[in-house]
C-alpha positions in Angstrom: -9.7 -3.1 35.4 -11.9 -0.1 36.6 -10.2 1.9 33.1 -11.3 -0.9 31.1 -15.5 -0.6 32.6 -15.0 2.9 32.4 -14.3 2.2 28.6 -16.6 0.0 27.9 -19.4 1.8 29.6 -18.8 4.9 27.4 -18.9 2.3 24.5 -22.6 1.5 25.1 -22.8 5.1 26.0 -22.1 5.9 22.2 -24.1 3.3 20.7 -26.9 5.7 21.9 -25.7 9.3 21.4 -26.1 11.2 18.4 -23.6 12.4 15.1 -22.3 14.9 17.6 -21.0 12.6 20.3 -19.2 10.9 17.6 -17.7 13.7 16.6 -16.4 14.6 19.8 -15.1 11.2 19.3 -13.3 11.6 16.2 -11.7 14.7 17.6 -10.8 12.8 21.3 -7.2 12.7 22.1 -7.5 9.6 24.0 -6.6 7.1 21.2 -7.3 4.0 23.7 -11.0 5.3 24.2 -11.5 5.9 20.3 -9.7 2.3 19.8 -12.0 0.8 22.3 -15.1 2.5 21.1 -13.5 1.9 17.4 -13.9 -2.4 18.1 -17.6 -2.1 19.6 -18.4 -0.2 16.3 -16.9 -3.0 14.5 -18.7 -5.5 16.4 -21.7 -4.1 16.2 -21.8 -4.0 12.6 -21.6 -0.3 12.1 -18.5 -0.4 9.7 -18.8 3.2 8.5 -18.1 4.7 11.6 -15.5 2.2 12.4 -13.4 2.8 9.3 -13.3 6.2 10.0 -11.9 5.4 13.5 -9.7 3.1 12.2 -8.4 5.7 9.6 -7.3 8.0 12.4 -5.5 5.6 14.5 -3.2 3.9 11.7 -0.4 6.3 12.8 -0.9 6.2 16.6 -0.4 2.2 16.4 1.3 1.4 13.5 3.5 -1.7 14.4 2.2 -2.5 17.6 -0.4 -5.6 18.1 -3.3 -3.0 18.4 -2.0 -1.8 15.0 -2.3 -5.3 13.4 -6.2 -5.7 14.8 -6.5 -2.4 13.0 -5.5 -3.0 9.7 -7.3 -6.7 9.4 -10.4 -5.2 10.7 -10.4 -2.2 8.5 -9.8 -5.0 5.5 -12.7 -6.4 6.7 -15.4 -3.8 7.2 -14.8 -3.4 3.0 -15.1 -7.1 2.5 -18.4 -6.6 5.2 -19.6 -4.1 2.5 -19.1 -6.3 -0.3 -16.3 -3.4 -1.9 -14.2 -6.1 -2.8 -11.6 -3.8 -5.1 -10.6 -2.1 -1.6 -10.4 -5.1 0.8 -8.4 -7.0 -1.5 -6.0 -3.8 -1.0 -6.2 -3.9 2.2 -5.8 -7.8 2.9 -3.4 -7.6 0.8 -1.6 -4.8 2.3 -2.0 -6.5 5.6 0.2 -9.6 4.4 2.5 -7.2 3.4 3.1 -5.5 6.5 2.2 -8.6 8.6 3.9 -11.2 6.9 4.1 -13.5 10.6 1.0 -12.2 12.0 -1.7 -15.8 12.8 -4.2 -13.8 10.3 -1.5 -13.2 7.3 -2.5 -16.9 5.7 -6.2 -15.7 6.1 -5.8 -12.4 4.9 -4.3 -13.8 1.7 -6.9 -16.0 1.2 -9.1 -13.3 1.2 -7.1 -11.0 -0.7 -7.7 -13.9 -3.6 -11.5 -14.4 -2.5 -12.1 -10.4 -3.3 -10.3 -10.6 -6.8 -12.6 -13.7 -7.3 -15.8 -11.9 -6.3 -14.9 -9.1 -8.9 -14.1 -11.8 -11.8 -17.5 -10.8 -14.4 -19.3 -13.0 -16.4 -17.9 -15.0 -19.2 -19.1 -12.7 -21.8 -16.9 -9.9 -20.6 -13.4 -8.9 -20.2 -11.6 -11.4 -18.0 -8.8 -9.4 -16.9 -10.2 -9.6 -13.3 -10.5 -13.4 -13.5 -6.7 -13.7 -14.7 -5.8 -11.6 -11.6 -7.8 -13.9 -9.4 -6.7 -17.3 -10.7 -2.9 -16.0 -10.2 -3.4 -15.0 -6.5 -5.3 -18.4 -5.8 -2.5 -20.2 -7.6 0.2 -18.3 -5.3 -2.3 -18.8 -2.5 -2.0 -22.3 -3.4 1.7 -22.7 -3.4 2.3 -20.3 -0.4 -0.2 -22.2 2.2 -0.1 -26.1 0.8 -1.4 -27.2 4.4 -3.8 -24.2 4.6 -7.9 -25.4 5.8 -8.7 -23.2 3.1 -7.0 -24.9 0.8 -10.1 -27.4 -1.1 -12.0 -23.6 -0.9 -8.8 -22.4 -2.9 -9.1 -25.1 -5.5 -12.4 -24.6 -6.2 -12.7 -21.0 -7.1 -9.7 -22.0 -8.8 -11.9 -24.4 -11.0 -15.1 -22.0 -11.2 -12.9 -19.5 -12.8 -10.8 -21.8 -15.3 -14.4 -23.0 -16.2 -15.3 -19.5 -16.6 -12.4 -18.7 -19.0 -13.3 -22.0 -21.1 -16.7 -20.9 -21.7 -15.7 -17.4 -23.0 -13.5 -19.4 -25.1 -15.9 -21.9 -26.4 -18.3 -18.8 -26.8 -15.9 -17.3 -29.0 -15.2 -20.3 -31.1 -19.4 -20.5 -31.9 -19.4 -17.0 -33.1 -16.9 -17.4 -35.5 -19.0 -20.0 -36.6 -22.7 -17.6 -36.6 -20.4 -15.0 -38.6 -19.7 -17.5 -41.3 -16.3 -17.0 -40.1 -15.5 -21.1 -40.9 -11.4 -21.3 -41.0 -11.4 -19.0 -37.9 -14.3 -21.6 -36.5 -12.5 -24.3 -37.2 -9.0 -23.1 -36.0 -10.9 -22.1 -32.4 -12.5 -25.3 -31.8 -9.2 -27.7 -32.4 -7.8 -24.9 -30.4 -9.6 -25.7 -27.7 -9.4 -29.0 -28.1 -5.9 -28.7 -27.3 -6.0 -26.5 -24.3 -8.7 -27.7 -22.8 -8.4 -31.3 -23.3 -10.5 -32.2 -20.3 -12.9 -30.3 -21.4 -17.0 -30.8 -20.7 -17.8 -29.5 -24.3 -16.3 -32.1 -26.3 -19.2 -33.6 -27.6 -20.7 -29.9 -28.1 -17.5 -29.0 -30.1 -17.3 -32.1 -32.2 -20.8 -31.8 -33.4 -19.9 -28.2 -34.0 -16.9 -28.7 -35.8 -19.1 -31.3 -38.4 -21.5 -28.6 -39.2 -18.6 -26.1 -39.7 -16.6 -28.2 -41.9 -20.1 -29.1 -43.9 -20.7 -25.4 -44.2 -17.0 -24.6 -45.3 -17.3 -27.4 -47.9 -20.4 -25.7 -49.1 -18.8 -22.6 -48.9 -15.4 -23.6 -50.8 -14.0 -24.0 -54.3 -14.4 -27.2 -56.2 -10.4 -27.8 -55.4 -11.2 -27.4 -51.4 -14.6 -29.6 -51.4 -13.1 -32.9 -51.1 -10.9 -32.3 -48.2 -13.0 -30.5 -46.2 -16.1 -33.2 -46.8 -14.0 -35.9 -45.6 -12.9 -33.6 -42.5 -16.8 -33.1 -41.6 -17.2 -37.0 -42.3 -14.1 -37.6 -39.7 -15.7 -35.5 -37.2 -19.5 -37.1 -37.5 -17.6 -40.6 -36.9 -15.5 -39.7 -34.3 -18.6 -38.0 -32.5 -20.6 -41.5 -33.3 -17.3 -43.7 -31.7 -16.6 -41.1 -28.3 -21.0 -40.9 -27.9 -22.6 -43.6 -29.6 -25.7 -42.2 -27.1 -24.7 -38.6 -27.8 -28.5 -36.2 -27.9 -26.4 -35.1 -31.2 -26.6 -38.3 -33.4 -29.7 -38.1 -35.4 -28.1 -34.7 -36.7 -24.9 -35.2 -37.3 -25.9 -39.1 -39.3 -27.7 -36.6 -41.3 -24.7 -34.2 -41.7 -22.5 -37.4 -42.3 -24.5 -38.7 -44.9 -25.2 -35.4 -47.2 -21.2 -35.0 -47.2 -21.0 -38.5 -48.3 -23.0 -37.9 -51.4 -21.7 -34.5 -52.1 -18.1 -36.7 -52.3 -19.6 -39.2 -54.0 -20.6 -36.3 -57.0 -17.1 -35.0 -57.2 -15.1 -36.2 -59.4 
């Protein structure tokens, strides 16, 4: 007990000294002091100066419980710093080497939280996202009972969402490059692998104007079948939204590609 005050006095005792009192410190022998005075650095928010305690006791506890404190703390002074590439190492490293520790089923959860933070915006590469939508999913199917699960599922649902928009994104600028088979092959792509999806009204108004502009676009021997496709579309937009903000348009689109059939022979 009187080791223990003697400990945490000289923690409070460092709060106050200077750069050269910690680096005493660092140089100390007494790797239950700089563990002790480690944890009130930690505490106190100052994660720098705990990490680099941390760092130099990994060795001197590795596989003991003061080990296992060190190693989900370090993990979280990164996450505490928002350097989410290196606490999803670590967190992840801790379930690793912790497998049956009562923080492993957190530390996972985290591990998948950090590659979630790093997923970009739609518009850019979404390797990070697939990286984070596979460590939820095993999150997922590792912890079924976990309190983090509803958490879990929706950051699993923010970045599908994400990956849908880049794909509908890339759909409409086939279409603004007067790229209209690639258009067209996108949207119904879509359609198909995203058959839930909250654009569906977007991309069957989309797909009228594209086959309208194929049509337009086409030989005499491709004009027919590609009129009819826009007509198709316009209708089945008119049927699935018959309030849809889209209708005045695509009427409009319906009915020019009526008459343009009605001229070919």
């Amino acid at each position: 007990m009187k080791n223990r005050l003697l400990i945490l006095a000289f923690c409070g005792f460092v709060a106050l000294t200077s750069c050269n009192d910690f680096n005493r410190m660092v140089k100390s022998t007494d790797n239950e002091m700089k563990y002790e005075v480690a944890m009130d650095y930690y505490d106190r928010g100052d994660y720098n100066h705990a990490l680099q305690l941390f760092d130099l006791l990994q060795a001197s506890f590795r596989n003991t419980p003061k080990g296992e404190a060190i190693n989900y703390r370090t993990a979280q002074c990164y996450y505490l710093q928002s350097d989410y590439e290196i606490a999803g190492y670590y967190f992840n490293r801790f379930t690793q080497t912790y497998p049956f520790s009562k923080d492993a089923e957190k530390a996972a959860f985290m591990n998948a939280y950090c590659s979630y933070m790093l997923s970009p915006e739609s518009g850019l590469d979404q390797t990070n996202t697939h990286s984070a939508i596979k460590q939820l999913k095993s999150f997922i199917e590792h912890y079924p009972n976990s309190d983090s699960l509803t958490r879990a599922n929706q950051l699993l649902t923010d970045l599908n969402n994400k990956l849908e928009e880049k794909d509908y994104n890339i759909c409409r600028l086939f279409y603004r490059m007067e790229n209209y088979s690639a258009a067209i092959t996108s949207f119904e792509n879509m359609l198909k692998k995203y058959p839930n999806t909250e654009h569906r009204e977007e991309i069957l108004f989309d797909m009228a104007k594209t086959y309208y502009d194929y049509a337009e676009n086409s030989i005499t021997e491709k004009q027919r079948e590609r009129y009819e496709s826009c007509v198709e579309h316009c209708n089945t937009l008119s049927y699935l939204y018959p309030d849809s903000k889209y209708l005045q348009d695509v009427n409009g689109i319906a009915a020019k590609a009526r008459k343009k059939l009605e001229n070919i022979q």
